[in-house]
VEXLONU-165108 format. One record per residue: residue in one letter; residue number from 1; x negated, y, z negated of N, C-alpha, C in turn. Coordinates in Angstrom, 3 decimals. Atoms other than C-alpha are relative to their C-alpha. Layout:
N
  rest   nr       n.X       n.Y       n.Z      ca.X      ca.Y      ca.Z       c.X       c.Y       c.Z
     A  NUM         X         Y         Z         X         Y         Z         X         Y         Z
...
//
This chain:
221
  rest   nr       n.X       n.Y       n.Z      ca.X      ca.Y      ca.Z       c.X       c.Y       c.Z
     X    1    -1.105     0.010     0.938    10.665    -7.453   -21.573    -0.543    -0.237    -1.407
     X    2     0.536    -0.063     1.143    10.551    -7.066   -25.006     1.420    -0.204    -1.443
     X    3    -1.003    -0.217     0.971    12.822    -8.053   -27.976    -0.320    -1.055    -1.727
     X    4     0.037     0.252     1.519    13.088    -9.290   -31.784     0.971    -1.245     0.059
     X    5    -1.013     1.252     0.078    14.358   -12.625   -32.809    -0.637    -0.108    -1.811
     X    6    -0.046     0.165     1.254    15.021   -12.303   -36.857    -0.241    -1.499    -0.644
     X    7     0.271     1.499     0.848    15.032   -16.101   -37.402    -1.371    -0.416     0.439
     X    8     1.056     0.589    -0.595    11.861   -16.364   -35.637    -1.447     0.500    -0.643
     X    9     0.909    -0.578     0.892     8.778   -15.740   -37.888    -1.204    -1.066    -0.669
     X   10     0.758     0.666     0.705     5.824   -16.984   -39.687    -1.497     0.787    -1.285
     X   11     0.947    -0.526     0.251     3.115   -16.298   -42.471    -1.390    -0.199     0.521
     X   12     1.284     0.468    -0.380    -0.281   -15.640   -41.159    -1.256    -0.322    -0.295
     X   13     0.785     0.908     0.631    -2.101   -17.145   -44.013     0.237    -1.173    -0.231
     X   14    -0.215     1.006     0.306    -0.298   -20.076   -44.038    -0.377    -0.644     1.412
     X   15     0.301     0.939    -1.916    -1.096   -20.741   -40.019    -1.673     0.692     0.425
     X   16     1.847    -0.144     0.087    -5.424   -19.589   -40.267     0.167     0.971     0.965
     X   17     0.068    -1.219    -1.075    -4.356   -16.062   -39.180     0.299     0.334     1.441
     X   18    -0.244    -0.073    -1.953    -2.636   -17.089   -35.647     1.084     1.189    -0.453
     X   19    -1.108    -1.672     0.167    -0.729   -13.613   -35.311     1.105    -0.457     1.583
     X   20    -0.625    -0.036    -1.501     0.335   -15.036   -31.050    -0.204    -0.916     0.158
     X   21     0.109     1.968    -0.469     1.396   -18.451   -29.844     1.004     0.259     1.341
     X   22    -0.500     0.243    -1.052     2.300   -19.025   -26.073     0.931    -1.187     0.399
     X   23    -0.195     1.022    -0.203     5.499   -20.864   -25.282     1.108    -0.126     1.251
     X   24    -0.883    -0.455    -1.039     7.736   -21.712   -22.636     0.889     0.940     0.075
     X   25    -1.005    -1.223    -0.055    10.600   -19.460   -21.713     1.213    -0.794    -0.631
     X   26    -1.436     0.704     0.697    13.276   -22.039   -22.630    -0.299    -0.675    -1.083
     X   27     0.149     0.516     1.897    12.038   -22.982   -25.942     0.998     1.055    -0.821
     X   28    -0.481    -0.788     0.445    13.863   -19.653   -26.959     0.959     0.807     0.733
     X   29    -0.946    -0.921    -0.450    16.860   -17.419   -25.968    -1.003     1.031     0.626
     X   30     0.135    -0.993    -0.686    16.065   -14.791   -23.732     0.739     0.784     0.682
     X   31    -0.976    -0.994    -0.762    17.571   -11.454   -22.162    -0.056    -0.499     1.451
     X   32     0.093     0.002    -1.868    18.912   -12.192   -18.548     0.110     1.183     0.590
     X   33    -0.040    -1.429    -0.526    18.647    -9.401   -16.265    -0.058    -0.164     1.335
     X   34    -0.051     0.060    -1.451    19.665    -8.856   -12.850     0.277     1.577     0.799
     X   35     0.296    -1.281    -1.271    18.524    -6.349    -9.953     1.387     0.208     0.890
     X   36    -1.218    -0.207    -0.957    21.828    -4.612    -8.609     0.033     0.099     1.406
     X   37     0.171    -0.071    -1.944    20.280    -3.524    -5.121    -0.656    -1.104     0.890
     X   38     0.990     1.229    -0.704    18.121    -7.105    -4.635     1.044    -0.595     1.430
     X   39    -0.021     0.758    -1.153    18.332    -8.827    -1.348    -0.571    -1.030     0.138
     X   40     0.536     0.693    -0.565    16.171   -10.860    -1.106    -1.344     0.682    -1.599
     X   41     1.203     0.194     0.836    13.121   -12.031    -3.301    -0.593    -1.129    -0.133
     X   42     0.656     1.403     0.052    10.708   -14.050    -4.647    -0.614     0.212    -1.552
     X   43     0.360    -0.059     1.119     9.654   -14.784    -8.498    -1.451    -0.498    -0.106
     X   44     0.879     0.846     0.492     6.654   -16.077    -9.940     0.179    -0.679    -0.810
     X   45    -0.110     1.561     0.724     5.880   -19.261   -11.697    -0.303     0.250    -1.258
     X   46     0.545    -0.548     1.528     4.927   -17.268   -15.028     1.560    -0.497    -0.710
     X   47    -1.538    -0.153     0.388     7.670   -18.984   -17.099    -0.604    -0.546    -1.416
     X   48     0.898    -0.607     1.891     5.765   -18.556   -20.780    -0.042     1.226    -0.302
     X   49    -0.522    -1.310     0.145     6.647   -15.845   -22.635    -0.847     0.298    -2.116
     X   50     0.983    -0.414     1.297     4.282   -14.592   -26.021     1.192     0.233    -1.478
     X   51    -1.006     0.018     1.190     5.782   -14.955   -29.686    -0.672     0.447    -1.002
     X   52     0.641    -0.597     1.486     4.678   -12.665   -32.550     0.355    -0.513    -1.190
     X   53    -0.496     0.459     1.768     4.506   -13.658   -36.462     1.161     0.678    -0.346
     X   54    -1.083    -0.792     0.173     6.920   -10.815   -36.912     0.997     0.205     0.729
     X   55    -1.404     0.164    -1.007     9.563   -12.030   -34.278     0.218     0.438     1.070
     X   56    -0.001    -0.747    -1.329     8.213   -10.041   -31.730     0.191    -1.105     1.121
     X   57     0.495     0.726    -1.003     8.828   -11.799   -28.236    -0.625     1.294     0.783
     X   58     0.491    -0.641    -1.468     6.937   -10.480   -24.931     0.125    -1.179     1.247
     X   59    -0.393     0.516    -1.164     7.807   -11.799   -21.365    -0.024     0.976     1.061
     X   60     0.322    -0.613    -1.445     6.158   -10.684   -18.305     0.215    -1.056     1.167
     X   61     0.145     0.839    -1.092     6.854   -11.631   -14.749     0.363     0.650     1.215
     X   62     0.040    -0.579    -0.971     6.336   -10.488   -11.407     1.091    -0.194     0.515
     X   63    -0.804     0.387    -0.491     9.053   -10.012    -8.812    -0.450     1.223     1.476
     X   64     0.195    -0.696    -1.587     8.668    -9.185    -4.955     1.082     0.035     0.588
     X   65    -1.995    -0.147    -0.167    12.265    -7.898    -4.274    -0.043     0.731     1.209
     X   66    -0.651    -0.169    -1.036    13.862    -6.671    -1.275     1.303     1.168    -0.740
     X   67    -0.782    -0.854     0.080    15.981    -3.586    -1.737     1.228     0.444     0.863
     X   68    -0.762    -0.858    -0.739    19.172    -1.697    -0.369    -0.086     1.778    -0.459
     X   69     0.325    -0.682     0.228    18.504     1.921     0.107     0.812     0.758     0.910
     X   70    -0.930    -0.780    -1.339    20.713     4.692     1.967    -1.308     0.786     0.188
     X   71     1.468    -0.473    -0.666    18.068     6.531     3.948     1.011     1.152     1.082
     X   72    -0.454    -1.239    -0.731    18.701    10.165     5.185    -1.265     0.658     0.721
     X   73     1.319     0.279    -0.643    16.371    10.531     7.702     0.179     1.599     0.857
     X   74    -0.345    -1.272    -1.114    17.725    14.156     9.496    -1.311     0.387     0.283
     X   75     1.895    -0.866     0.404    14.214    15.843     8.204    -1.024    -0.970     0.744
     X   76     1.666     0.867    -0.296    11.972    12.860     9.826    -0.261     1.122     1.306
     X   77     0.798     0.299     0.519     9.402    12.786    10.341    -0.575     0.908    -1.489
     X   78     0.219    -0.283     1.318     9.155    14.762     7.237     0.932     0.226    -1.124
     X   79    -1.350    -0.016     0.750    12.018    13.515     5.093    -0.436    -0.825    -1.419
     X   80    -0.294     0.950     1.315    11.920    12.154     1.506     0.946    -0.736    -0.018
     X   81    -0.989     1.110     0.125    13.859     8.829     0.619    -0.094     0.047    -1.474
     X   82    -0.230     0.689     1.467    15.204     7.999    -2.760     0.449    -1.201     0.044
     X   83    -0.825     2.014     0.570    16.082     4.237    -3.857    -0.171    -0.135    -1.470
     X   84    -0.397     0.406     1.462    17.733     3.042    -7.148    -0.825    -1.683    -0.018
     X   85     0.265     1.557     0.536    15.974     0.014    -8.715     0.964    -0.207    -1.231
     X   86    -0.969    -0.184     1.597    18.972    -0.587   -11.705    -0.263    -1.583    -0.409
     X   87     0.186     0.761     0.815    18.170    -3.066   -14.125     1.271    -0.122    -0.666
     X   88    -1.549     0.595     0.791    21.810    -4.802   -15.930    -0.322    -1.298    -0.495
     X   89    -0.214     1.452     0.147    22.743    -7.583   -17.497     1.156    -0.036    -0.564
     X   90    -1.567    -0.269    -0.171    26.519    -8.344   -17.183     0.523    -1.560    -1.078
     X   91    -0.819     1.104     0.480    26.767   -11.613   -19.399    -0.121     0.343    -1.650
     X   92    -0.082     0.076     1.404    26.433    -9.492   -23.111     0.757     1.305     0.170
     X   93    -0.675    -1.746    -0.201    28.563    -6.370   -23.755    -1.119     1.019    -0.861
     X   94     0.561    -1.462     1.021    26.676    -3.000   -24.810    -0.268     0.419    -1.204
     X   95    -0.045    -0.399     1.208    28.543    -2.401   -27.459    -0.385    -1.113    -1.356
     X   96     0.258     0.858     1.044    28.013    -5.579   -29.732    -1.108    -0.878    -0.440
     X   97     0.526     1.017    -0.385    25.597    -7.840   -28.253    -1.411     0.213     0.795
     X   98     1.619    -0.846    -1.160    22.721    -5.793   -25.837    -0.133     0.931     0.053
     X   99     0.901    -1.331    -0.311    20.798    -2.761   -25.728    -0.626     0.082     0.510
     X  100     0.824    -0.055    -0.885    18.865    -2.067   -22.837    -0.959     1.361    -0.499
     X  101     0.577    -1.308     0.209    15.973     0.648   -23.749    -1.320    -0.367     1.145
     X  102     1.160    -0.023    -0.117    13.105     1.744   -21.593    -1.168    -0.223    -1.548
     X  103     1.175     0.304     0.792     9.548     0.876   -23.396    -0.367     1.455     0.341
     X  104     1.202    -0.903    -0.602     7.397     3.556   -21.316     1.016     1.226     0.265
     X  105    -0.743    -1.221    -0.688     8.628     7.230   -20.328    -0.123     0.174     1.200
     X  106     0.601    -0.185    -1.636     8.510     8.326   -17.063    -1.311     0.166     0.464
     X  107     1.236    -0.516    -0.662     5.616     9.934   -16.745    -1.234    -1.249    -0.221
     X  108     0.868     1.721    -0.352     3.675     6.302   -17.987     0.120    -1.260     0.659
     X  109    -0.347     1.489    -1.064     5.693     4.379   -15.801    -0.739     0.828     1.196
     X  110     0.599    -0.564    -1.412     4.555     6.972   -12.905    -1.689    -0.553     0.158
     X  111     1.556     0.173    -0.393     0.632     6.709   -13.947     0.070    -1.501     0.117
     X  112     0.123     1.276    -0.186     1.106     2.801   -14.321     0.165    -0.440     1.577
     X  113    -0.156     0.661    -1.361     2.802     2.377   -10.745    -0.570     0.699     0.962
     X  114     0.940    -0.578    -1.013     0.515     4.737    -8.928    -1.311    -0.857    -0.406
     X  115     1.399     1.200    -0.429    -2.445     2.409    -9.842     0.142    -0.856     0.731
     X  116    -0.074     1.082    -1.214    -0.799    -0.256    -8.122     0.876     0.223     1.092
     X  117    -0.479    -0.198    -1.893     0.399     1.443    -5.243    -1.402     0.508     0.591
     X  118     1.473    -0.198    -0.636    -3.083     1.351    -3.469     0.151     0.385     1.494
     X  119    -0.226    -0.521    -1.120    -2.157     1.520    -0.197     0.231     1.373     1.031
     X  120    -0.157    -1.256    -0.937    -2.551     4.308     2.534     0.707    -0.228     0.935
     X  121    -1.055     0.064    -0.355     0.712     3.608     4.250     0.383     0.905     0.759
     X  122    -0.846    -0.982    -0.571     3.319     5.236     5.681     1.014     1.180    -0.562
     X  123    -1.175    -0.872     0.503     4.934     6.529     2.942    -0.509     0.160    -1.630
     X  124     1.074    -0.060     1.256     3.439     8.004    -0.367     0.872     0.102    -1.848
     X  125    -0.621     0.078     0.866     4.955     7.399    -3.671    -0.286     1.281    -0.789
     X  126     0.325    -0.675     0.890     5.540    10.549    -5.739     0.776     0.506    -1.393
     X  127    -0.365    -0.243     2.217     7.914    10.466    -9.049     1.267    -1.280     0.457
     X  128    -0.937     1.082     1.027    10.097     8.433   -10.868     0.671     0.405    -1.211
     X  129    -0.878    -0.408     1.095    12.922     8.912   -12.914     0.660    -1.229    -0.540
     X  130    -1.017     1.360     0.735    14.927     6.527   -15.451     1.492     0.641    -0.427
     X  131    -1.537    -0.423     0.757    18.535     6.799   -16.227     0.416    -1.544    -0.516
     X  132    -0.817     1.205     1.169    20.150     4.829   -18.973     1.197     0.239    -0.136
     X  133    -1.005    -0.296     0.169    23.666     4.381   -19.185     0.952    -1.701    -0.124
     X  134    -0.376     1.165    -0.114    26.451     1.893   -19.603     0.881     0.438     0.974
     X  135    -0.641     0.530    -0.967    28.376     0.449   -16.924     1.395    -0.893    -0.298
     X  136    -1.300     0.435     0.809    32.175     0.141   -17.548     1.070    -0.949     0.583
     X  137    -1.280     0.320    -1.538    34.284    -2.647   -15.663     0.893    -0.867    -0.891
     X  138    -0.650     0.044     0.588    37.212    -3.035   -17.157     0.343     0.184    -1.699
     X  139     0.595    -0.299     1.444    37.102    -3.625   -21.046    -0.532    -0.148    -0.574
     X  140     1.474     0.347     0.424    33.897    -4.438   -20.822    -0.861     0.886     0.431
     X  141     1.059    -1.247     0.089    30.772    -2.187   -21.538    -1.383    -1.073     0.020
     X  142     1.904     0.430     0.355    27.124    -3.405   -20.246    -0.941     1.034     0.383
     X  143     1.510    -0.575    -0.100    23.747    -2.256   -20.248    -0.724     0.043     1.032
     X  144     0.623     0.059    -1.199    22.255    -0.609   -16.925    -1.635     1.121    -0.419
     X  145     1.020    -1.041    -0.508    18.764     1.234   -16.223    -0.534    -0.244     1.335
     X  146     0.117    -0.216    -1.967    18.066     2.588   -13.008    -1.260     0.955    -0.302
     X  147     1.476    -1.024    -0.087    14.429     3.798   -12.182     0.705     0.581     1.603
     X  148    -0.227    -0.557    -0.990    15.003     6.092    -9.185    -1.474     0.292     0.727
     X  149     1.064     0.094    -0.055    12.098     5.952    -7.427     0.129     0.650     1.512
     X  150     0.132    -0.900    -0.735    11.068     8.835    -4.954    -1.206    -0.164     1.110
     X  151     0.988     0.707    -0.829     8.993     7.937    -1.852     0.226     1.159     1.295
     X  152     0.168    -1.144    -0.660     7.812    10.987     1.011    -0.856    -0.706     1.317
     X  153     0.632     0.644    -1.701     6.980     9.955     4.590    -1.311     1.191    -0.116
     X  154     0.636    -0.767    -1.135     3.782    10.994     6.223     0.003    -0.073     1.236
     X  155    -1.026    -0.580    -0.973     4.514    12.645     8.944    -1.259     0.083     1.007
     X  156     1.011    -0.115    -1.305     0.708    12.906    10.842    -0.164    -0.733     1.699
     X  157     0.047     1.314    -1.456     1.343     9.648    13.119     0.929     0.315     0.738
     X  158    -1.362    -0.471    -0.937     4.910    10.937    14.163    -0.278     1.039     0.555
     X  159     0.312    -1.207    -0.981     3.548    14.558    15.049    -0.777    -0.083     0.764
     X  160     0.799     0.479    -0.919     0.746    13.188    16.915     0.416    -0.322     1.103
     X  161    -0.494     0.627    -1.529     2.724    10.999    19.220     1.327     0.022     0.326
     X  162    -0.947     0.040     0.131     5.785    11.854    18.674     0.692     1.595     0.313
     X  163    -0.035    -1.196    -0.103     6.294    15.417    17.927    -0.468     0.844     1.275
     X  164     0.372    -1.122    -0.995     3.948    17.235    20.153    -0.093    -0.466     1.345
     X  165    -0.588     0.398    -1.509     4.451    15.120    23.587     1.050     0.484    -0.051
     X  166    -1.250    -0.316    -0.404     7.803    16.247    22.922     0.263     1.606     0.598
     X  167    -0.297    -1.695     0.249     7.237    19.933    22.445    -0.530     0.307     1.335
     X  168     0.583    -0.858    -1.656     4.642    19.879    25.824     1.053    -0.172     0.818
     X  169    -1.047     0.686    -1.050     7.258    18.009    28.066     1.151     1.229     0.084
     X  170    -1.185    -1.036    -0.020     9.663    21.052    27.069    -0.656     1.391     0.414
     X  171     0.705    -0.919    -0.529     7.138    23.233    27.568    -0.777     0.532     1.493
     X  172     0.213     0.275    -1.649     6.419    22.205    31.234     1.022     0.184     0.537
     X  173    -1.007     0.408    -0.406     9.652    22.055    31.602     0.253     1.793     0.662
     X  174    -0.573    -2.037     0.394    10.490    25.995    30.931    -1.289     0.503     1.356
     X  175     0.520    -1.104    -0.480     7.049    27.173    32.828     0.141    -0.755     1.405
     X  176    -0.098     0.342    -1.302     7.765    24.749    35.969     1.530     0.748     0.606
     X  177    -1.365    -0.621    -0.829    11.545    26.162    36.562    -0.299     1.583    -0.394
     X  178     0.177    -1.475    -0.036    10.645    29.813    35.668    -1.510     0.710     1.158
     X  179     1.226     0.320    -1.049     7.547    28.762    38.303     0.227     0.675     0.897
     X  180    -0.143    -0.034    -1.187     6.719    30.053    41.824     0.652    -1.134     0.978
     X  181     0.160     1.500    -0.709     6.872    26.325    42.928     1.457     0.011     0.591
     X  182    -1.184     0.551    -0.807     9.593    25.248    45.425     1.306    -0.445    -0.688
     X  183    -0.947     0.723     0.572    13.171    23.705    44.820    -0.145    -1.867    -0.443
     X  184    -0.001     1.803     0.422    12.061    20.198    45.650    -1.085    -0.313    -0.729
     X  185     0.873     0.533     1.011     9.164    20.561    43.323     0.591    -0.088    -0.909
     X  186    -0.961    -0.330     0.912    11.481    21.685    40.616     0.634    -1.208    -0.420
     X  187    -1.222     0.986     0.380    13.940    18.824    41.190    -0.924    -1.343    -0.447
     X  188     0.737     0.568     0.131    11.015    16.562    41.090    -0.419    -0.179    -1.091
     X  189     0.786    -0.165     0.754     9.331    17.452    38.402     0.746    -0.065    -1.401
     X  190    -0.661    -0.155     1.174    12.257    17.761    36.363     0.550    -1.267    -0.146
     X  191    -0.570     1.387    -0.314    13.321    14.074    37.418    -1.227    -0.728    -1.053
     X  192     0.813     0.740     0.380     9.890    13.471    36.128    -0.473     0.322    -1.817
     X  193    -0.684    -1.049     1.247    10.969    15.792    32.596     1.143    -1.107    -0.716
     X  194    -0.959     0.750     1.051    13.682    13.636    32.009    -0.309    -1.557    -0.304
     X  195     0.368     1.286     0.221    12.021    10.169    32.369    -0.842    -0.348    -1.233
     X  196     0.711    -0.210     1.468     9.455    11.363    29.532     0.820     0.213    -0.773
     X  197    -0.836    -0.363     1.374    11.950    12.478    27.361     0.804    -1.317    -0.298
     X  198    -1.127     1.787     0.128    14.218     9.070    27.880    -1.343    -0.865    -0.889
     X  199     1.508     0.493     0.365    10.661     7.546    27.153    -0.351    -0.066    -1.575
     X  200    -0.136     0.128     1.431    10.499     8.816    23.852     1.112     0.217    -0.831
     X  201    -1.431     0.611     1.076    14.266     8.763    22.542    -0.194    -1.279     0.284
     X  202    -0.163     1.282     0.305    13.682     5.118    23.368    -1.078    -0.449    -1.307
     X  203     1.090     0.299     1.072    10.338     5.066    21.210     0.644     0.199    -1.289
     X  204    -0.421    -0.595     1.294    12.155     7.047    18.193     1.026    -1.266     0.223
     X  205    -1.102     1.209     0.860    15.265     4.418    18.551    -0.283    -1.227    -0.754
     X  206    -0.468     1.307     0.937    13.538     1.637    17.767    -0.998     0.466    -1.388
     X  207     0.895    -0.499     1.553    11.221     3.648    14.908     1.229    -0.352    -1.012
     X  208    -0.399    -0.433     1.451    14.012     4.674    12.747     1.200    -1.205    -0.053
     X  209    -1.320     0.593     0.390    17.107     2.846    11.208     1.319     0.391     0.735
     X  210    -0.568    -0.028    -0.672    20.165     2.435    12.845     1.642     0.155    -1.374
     X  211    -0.990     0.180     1.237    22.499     2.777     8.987    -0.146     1.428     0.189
     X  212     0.125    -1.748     0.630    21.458     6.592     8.460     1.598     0.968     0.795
     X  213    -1.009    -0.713    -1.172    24.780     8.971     9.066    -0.290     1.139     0.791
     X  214     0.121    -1.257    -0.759    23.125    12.049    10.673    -1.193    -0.582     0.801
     X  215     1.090     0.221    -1.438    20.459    11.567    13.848    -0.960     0.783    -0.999
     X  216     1.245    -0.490     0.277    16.996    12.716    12.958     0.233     1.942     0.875
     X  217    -0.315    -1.235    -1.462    16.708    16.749    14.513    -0.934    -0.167     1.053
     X  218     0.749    -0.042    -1.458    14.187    15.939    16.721     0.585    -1.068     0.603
     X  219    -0.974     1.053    -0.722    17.087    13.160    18.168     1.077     0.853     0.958
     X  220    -0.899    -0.628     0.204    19.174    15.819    18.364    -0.061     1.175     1.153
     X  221     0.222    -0.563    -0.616    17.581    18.286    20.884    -0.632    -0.537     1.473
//
């Protein structure tokens, strides 16, 4: 965060050229801001916030949040998810009192948060968008930004054990009843057709989410 405090100032020949002095967070007013989709979190103890000669403040501080996300999963194992991160703050109005602006554009928030997404996961981060807008409830106007942040399953671990057991099991299925083989191999074999397949709709139930409104298509067949 970043903002200007006009009464707050100094010359920097009269203080032996200090241009930055570190001080708590409640020595001075600060913007509050609260995560619309949080659940659950955890802050850090960073509660000092940097004060420029020219009124600049700066205030950094980590946050390990917990999201709500609708998740359309039809396409898994190869489905993209979107989730809103929206940034507000509901105790100044818009119009008189707060202005919310991104600092960075997209494309430097993208290279910034692909450095620290290091991980080879399950799911690969690939854009980011910002929308700015105000948020109108009743006859009051505040200040929201929402990063939309775009995240793409890989899909190698699900077609591995997931996918293509499914496709042989159907494929045994077709060349054992179009077979020479007997009736009671047939009934057998197909007894032993449907226990694999139960096998892995139980595996996929407990993979995916149980919120999504459409079944996955490989749920589905």
């Amino acid at each position: 965060q970043e903002w200007e405090n006009t009464f707050v100032g100094w010359d920097l020949q009269d203080f032996c050229n200090i241009s930055k002095i570190i001080l708590p967070k409640d020595a001075y007013w600060s913007p509050p801001i609260f995560i619309l989709e949080r659940v659950d979190g955890q802050n850090s103890n960073l509660d000092y916030m940097a004060v420029m000669h020219n009124g600049s403040f700066n205030f950094t501080q980590a946050f390990q949040v917990t999201l709500t996300c609708s998740l359309k999963i039809f396409k898994f194992p190869f489905d993209t998810q979107t989730c809103n991160l929206s940034i507000a703050s509901f105790l100044y109005s818009a119009v008189t009192d707060l202005v919310m602006k991104t600092r960075q554009t997209p494309d430097e928030i993208i290279r910034h948060s692909q450095s620290y997404f290091l991980t080879d996961g399950e799911w690969k981060f690939t854009n980011l968008s910002i929308i700015e807008y105000v948020e109108e409830q009743g006859d009051e106007h505040f200040p929201v930004v929402t990063y939309v942040i775009t995240m793409k399953r890989r899909p190698t671990l699900y077609v591995l054990n997931l996918i293509l057991p499914t496709c042989a099991l159907y494929l045994l299925d077709m060349a054992v009843l179009f077979g020479p083989s007997s009736l009671e191999e047939k009934i057998s074999f197909q007894i032993a057709i449907i226990l694999g397949s139960s096998m892995l709709a139980v595996i996929l139930n407990n993979i995916l989410p149980t919120s999504s409104n459409k079944p996955p298509v490989i749920g589905t067949h």
